[in-house]
Structures are given as C-alpha cells and as structure tokens.
VONU-734066 format. One record per residue (C-alpha): residue number from 1; x, y, z; residue in one letter. Coordinates in nm, 4 decimals, padded with zeros to 6 digits, m for minus. Example, Ala and Ser with C-alpha at 12.3 -4.5 7.8 and 13.67 -1.06 7.14 Angstrom:
<nodes>
num px py pz residuo
1 01.2300 m00.4500 00.7800 A
2 01.3670 m00.1060 00.7140 S
</nodes>
This chain:
<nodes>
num px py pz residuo
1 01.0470 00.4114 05.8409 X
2 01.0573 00.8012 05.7327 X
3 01.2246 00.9041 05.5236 X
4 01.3532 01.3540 05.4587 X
5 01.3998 01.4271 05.1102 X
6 01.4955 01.7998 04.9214 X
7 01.2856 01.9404 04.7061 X
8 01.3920 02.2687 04.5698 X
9 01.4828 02.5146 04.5461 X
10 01.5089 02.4584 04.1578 X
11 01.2775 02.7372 03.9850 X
12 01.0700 02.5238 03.7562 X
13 01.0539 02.2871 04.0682 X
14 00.8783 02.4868 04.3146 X
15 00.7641 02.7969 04.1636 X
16 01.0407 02.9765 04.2492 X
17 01.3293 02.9614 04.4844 X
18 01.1824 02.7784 04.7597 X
19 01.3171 02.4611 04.9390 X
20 01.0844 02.2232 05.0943 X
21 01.2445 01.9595 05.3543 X
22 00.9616 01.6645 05.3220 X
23 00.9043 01.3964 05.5933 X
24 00.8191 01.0754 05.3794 X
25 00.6745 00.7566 05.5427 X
26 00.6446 00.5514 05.2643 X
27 00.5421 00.7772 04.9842 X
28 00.2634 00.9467 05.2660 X
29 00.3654 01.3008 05.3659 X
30 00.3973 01.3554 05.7170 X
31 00.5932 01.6880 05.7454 X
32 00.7289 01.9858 05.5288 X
33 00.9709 02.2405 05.6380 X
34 00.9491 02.5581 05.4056 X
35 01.2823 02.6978 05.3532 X
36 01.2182 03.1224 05.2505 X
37 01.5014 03.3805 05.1951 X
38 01.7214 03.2799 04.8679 X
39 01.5891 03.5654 04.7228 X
40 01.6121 03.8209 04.9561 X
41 01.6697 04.1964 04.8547 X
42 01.5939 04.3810 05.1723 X
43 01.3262 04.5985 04.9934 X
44 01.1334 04.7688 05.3152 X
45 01.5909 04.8822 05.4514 X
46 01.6555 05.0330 05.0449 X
47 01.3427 05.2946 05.0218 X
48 01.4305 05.4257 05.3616 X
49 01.7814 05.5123 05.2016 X
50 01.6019 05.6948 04.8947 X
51 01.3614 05.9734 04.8495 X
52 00.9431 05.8589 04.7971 X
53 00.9857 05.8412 04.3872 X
54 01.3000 05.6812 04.3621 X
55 01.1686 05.3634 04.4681 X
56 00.8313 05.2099 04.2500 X
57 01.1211 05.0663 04.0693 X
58 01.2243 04.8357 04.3781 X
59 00.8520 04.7638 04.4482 X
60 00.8195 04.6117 04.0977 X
61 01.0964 04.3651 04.1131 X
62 00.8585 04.2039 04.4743 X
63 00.5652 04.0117 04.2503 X
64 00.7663 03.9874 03.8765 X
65 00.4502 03.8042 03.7922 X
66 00.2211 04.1297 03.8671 X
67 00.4555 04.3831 03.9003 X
68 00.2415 04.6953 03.8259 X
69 00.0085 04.5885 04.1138 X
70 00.3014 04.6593 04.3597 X
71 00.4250 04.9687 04.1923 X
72 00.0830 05.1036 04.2226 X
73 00.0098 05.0223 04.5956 X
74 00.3569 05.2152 04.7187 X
75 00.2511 05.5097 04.4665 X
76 m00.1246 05.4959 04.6364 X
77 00.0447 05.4690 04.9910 X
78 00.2597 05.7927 04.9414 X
79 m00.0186 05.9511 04.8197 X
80 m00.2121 05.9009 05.0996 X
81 00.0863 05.9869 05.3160 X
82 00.0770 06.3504 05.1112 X
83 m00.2646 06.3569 05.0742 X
84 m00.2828 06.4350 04.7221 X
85 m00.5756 06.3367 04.5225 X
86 m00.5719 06.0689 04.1885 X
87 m00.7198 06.2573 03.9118 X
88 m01.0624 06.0927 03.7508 X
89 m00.9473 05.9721 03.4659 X
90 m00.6135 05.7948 03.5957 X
91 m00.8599 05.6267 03.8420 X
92 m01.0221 05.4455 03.5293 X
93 m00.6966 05.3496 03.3403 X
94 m00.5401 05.2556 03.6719 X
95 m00.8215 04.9687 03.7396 X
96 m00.7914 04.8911 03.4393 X
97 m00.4080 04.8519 03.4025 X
98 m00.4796 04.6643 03.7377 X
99 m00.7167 04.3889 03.6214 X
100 m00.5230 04.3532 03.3081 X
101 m00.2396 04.2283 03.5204 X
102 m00.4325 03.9996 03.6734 X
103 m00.5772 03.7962 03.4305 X
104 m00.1603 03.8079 03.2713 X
105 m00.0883 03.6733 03.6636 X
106 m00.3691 03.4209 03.6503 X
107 m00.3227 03.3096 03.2805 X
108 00.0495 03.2143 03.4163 X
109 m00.0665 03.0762 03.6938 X
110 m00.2589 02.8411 03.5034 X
111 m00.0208 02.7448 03.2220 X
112 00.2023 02.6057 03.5080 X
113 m00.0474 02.4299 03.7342 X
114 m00.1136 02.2524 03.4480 X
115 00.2354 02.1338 03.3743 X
116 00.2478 02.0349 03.7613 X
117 m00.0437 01.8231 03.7193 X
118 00.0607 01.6782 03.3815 X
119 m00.1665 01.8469 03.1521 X
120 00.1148 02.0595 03.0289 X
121 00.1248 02.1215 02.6342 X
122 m00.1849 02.1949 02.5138 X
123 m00.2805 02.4403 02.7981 X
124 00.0534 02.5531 02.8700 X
125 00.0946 02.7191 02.5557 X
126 m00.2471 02.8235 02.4942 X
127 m00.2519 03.0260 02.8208 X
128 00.1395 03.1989 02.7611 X
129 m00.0422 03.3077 02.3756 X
130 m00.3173 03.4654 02.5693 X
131 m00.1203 03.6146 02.8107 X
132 00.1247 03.7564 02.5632 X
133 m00.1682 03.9397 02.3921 X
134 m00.2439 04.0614 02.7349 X
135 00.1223 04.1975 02.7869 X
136 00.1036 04.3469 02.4045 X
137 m00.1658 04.5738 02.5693 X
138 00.0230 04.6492 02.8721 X
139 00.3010 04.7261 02.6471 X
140 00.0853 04.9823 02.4372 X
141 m00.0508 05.1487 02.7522 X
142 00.3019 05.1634 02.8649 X
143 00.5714 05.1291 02.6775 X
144 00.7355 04.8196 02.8557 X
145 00.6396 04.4835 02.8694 X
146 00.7291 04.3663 03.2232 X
147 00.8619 04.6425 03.4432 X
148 00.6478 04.9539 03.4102 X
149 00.6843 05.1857 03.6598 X
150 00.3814 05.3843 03.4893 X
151 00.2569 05.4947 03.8296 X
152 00.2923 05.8736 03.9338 X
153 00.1535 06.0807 04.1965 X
154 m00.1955 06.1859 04.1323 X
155 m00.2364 06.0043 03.7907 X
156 m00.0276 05.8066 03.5532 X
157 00.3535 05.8286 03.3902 X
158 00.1453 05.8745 03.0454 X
159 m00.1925 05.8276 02.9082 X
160 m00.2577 05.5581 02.6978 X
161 m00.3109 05.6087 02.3349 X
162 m00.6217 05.6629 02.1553 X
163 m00.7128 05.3210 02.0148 X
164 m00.5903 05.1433 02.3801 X
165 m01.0055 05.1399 02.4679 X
166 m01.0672 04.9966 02.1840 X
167 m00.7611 04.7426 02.1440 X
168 m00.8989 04.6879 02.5198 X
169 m01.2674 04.5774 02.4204 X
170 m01.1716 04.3556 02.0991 X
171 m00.8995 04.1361 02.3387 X
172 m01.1541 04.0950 02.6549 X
173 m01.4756 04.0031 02.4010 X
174 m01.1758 03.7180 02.3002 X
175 m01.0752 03.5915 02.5895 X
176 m01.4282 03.6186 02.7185 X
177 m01.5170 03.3535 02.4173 X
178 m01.1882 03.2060 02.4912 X
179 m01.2138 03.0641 02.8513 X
180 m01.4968 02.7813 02.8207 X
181 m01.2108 02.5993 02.6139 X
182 m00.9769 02.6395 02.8888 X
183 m01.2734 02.5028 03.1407 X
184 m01.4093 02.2477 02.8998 X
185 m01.0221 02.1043 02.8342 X
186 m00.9289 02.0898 03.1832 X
187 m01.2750 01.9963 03.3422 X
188 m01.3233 01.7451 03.1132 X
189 m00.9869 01.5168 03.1645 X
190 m01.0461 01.2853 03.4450 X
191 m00.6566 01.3140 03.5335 X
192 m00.6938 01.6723 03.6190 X
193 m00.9725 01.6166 03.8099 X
194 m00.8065 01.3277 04.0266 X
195 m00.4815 01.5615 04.0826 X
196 m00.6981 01.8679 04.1953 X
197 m01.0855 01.7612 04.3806 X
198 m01.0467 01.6787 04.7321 X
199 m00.6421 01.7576 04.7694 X
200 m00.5315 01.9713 04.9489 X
201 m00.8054 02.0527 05.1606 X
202 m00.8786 02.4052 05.3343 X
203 m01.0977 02.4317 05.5732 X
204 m01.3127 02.7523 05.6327 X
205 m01.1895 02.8022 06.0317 X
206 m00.8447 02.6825 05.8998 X
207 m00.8255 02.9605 05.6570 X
208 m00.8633 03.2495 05.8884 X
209 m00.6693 03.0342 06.1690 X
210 m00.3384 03.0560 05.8994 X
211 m00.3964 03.3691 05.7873 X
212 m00.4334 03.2440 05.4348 X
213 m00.5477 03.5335 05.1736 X
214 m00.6713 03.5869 04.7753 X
215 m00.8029 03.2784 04.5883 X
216 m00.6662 03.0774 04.8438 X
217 m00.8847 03.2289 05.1379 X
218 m01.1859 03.2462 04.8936 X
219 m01.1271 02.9018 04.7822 X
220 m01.2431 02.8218 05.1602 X
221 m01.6166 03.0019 05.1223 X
222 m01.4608 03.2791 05.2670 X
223 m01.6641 03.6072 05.1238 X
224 m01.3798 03.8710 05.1654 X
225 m01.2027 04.0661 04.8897 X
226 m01.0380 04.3991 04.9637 X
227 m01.1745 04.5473 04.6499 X
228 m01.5120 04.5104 04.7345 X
229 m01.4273 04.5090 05.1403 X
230 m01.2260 04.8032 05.1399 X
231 m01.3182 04.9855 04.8147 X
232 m01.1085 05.1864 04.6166 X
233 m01.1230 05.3446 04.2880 X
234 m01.4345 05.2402 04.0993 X
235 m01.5005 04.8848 04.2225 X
236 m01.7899 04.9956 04.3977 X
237 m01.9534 05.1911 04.0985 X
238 m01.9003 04.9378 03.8738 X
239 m02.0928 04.6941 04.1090 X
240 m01.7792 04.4229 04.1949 X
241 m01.8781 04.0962 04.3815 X
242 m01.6200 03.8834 04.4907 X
243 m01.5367 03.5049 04.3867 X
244 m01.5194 03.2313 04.6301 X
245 m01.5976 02.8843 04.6316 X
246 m01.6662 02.6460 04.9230 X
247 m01.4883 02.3129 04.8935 X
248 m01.1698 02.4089 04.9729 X
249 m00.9336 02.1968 04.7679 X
250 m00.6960 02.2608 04.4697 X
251 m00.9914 02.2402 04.2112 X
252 m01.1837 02.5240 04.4134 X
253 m00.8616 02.7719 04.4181 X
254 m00.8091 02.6884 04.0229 X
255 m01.1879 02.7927 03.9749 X
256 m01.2048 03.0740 04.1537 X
257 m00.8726 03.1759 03.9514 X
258 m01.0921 03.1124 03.6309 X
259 m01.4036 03.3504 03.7940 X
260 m01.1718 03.6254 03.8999 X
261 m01.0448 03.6026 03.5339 X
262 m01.4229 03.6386 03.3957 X
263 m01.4980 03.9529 03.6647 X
264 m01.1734 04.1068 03.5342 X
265 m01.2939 04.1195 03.2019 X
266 m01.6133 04.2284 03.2697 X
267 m01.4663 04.5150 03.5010 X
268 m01.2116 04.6293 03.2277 X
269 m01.5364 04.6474 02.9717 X
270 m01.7383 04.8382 03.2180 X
271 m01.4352 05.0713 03.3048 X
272 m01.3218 05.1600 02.9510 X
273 m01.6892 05.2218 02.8071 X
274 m01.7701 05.4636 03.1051 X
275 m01.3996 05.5940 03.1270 X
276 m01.4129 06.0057 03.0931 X
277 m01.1928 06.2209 02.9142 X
278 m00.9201 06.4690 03.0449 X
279 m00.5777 06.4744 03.2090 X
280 m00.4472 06.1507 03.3537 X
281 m00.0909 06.2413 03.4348 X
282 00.0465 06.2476 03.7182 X
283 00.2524 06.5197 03.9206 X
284 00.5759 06.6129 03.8348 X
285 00.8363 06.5195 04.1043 X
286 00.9720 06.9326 04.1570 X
287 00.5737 07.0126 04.2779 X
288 00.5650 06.7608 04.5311 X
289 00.5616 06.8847 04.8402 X
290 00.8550 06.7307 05.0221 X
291 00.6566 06.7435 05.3946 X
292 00.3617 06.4892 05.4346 X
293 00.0255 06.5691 05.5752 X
294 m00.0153 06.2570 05.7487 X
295 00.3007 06.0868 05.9193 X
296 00.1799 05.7293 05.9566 X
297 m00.0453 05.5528 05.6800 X
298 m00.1697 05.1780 05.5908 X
299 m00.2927 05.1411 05.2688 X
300 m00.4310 04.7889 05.1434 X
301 m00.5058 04.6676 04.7717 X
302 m00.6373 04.2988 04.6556 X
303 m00.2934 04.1886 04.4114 X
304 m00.3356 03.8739 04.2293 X
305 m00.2129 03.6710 04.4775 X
306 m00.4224 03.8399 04.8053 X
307 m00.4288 04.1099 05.0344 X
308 m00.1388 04.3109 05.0799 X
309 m00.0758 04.5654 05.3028 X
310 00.1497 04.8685 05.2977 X
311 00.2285 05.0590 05.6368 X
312 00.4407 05.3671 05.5916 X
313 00.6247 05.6275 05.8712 X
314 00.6929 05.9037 05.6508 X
315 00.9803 06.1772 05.6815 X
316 01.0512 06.4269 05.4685 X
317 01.1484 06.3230 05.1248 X
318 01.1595 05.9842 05.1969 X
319 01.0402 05.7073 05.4143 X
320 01.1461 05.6739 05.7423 X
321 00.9923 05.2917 05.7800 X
322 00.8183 05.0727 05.5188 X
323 00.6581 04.7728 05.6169 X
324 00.4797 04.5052 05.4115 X
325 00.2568 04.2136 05.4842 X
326 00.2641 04.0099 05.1197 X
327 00.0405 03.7133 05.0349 X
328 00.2776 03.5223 04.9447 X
329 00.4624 03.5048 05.2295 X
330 00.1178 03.4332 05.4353 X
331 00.0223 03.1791 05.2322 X
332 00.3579 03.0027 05.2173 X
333 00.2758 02.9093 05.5612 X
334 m00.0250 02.6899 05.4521 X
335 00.2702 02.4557 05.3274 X
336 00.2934 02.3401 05.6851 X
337 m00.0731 02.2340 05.7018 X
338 m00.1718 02.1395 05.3705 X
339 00.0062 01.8460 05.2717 X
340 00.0237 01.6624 05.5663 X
341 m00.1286 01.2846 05.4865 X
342 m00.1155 01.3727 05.1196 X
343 00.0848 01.1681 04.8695 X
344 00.4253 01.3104 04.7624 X
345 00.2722 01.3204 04.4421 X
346 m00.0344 01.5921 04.5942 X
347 00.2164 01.8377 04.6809 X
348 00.2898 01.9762 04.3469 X
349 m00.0717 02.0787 04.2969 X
350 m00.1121 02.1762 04.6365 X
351 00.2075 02.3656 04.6354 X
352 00.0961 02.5363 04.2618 X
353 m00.2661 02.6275 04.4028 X
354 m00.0891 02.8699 04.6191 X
355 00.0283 03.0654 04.3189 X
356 00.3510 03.1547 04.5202 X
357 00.6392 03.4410 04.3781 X
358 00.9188 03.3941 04.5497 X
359 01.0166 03.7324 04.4686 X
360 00.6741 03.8421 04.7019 X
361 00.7648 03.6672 04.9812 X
362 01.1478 03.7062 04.9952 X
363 01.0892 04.1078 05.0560 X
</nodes>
C-alpha cells in the first residue's frame, strides 16, 4: 500500500524552505514532488524598476550562503554590458574574495550534511569555527560579515588592508593542515560511509540529461567547470584544474566538495603571493556612462553551488530584462530522479548532497 507523506518545508528540515510530497511503499521511495516558491522575491521584475547600481544589494540576498559570488556576477555582467574594463589588481582580490566564499559555502555545507547523516557534533561545530575564521577575513576585506556588496564597476568598493595578504596566507596554511581531520573523522566512521557510498546514484548520461551542475555534475566524472571552461580572471594563469569524481553517489559529491576546498586554498595562496600593487577601486557611479556599448550580454561564473548564468537586455540606466539560470534551481530537479527506490531514510543525504539555497532557486 503507498503511502504520501510531507516533508518540509521546515528550514532545518530540508535545507531551506522546500516541501517534498514523498510516495512511500513501505518505507521504499517511489515518488517525490518538489514543492519551490515560498521564498519568492521576484528578483529578475525589481532591477528592471531600478537603475544598474542600485541593485548588487538584491543579488546578494539570492545564495545567503555565498552571497558575494552573486553580487559579483551582476557587477561583471553590467560591466560587460558597458564595456568597461576590471582594473589588475581588483582582478586578484576579486578571485580571491571569490574562493574565500567558497570554502565559507562548502565548510557549511559540510557541517550540515553531517548532522543529516548523524555525525553532527563533532564536525558540525568544527566546520562553523573554521568557517567563522573564514568570515573574520571576509569581514576585514570588507567591512561586513554576510552581505557585502563590495563589488563596483571596474574594481572593488575598497581595497583591503595591508596585513589582509598576510592574515590570508596564515588562515589557508591552517585549514590546509586542518582538512585531513575532517577526511580522516568522517572517512573513517563506518556510519557515514553506509549513509553516503552507493546512495543516491548519478549517472554520467543522467547528469547532462537533468541538467545537473557544480559538484553535483562533477560528482558524475563529468570534467566541466566554468572557471577553467570559460576562464575569467586569473584561473587560467594560475593553472586551475577542475575536481570531479566518477562514482556518482553522495560520498563522490561530499569529496569533490572537500577537493574544491583544497584547490581554493591553493588558488587564494597563488593569487595573494603574485597579487600586484596599485588602484583596485572601482568607478564612481556619476562617471558611468549611463548608455551601454553592448545591448544584450550573457555572462557565466562557477558559484559554489554550479554554473550560473546571467543574461541581460540593457537600457539606459537600468536593465530592461534580467534573466537568471541558478544551480540551485537546476539541481532541485534531480529530486525527481534521485531518490526513487531509496529508503526514506537516503533522502536526507541525497537531498543535502545537492547543497540547495532556497533563496537561489526561489529568484
């Protein structure tokens, strides 16, 4: 006999303010209706109601997890729609502002797959204290903790101060010596192991049939990382390869997570100790010209949970359409596929190996 039940959509429940409608038969999963939208704030209708600056603000509030990674892509996509140039320097600190949010996205991720799994305490706190020494930097580069809106046009809101490259340095070399006890902790406890290897199963073709994108498409052994595919800023100088593993499962997505977190240190190393001197701020809104140079743009950048893509109509002043394809909301869909023949007990990790923010999808 099958049975529906409601899961959701309580925050610490499902990541957010999702609702899943599960088909039970027995305690075997054989359907799941995602339920999107509580969150909706209409985004893409308010920036075509303000002018192009008014509105990294709004973007920041889509991935609260990440949120610089979304005020920078709108920034970068009006830029390109004006066609003005990002200054060396702000290049550097902008990659590396970048990859220090996501190992702060992927250290959160992690403290809450392992509560979903069981293997809450230990990890779960270790992971929010290295994350919160992650956010300290942020906050010295910055001045806010969460929301920064520290992107401008051409460069930065304000350069960081002088011992940031070195603060920088001393907190990657930690968490560099820090991460084989995450591995070793979690690798090591046979109940992690039997809630993550073989659940949840990707498949390569399955992955590029759904769409699926970030960790979650290179969790499949699919090759494909718009920072190395598409490159922008200094990935390609400083040599970036892209993570993937092959299996597929919930285990392959958390390592993966775990790599990208090693290549992120390395990359914020690399950038800092070959990071030149000069100006890194950006324009100031009164010498923008208000008429773009190009009237139709799509700009794409690799945030911690995938691909997204920004396609802009610009007007004068302002947008005239915004559009945006968020990994979240792509990925959401693998909640169809996923857990079907998994036990209701699976669907947690499953459902946490997407890393979804609500916020993301719910545009």
């Amino acid at each position: 006999m099958e049975t529906k039940i409601n899961i959701g959509p309580v925050h610490p429940a499902t990541h957010g303010v999702l609702r899943l409608v599960v088909t039970l038969d027995g305690d075997t999963i054989k359907r799941v209706e995602p339920y999107i939208g509580y969150l909706h704030r209409g985004v893409e209708k308010l920036v075509e109601t303000r002018m192009f600056m008014q509105s990294p603000s709004y973007m920041e509030k889509l991935d609260y997890v990440a949120p610089m990674s979304y005020d920078e892509l709108y920034v970068s996509t009006i830029e390109a729609a004006m066609g003005i140039e990002v200054k060396e320097r702000a290049k550097y600190l902008r990659m590396i502002l970048l990859e220090l949010q996501r190992i702060a996205s992927h250290l959160l991720w992690l403290a809450t797959t392992a509560n979903d799994v069981g293997q809450w305490f230990t990890i779960y706190m270790w992971a929010f204290a290295d994350r919160d020494r992650v956010l300290k930097l942020l906050e010295e580069a910055t001045g806010a903790r969460m929301f920064y809106v520290n992107m401008r046009l051409g460069g930065l809101n304000r350069d960081v101060p002088e011992q940031f490259g070195e603060n920088a340095i001393k907190l990657m070399e930690y968490l560099d010596k820090r991460l084989p006890d995450y591995e070793s902790f979690l690798e090591g406890n046979p109940v992690f192991l039997e809630r993550m290897r073989g659940v949840g199963i990707l498949k390569k073709s399955d992955a590029v049939k759904y769409g699926a994108t970030g960790p979650v498409l290179r969790g499949s052994g699919i090759d494909y990382d718009a920072r190395s595919n598409h490159s922008y800023y200094l990935y390609k100088e400083l040599n970036f390869y892209a993570s993937f593993e092959t299996k597929g499962d919930c285990l392959a997505r958390y390592k993966v997570r775990i790599k990208e977190i090693k290549t992120s240190i390395n990359l914020v190393m690399s950038a800092v100790n070959k990071m030149p001197k000069g100006d890194a701020l950006g324009m100031p809104i009164k010498l923008i010209n208000p008429e773009p140079k190009n009237k139709e743009v799509l700009v794409r950048r690799e945030l911690p949970r995938g691909e997204s893509l920004m396609y802009l109509v610009a007007d004068k002043q302002r947008p005239y359409r915004l559009g945006i394809r968020s990994p979240t909301f792509v990925n959401l869909s693998l909640t169809q596929h996923l857990p079907i023949g998994a036990r209701i007990a699976d669907l947690f990790p499953i459902l946490a190996s997407l890393d979804p923010v609500m916020g993301d999808s719910d545009r």
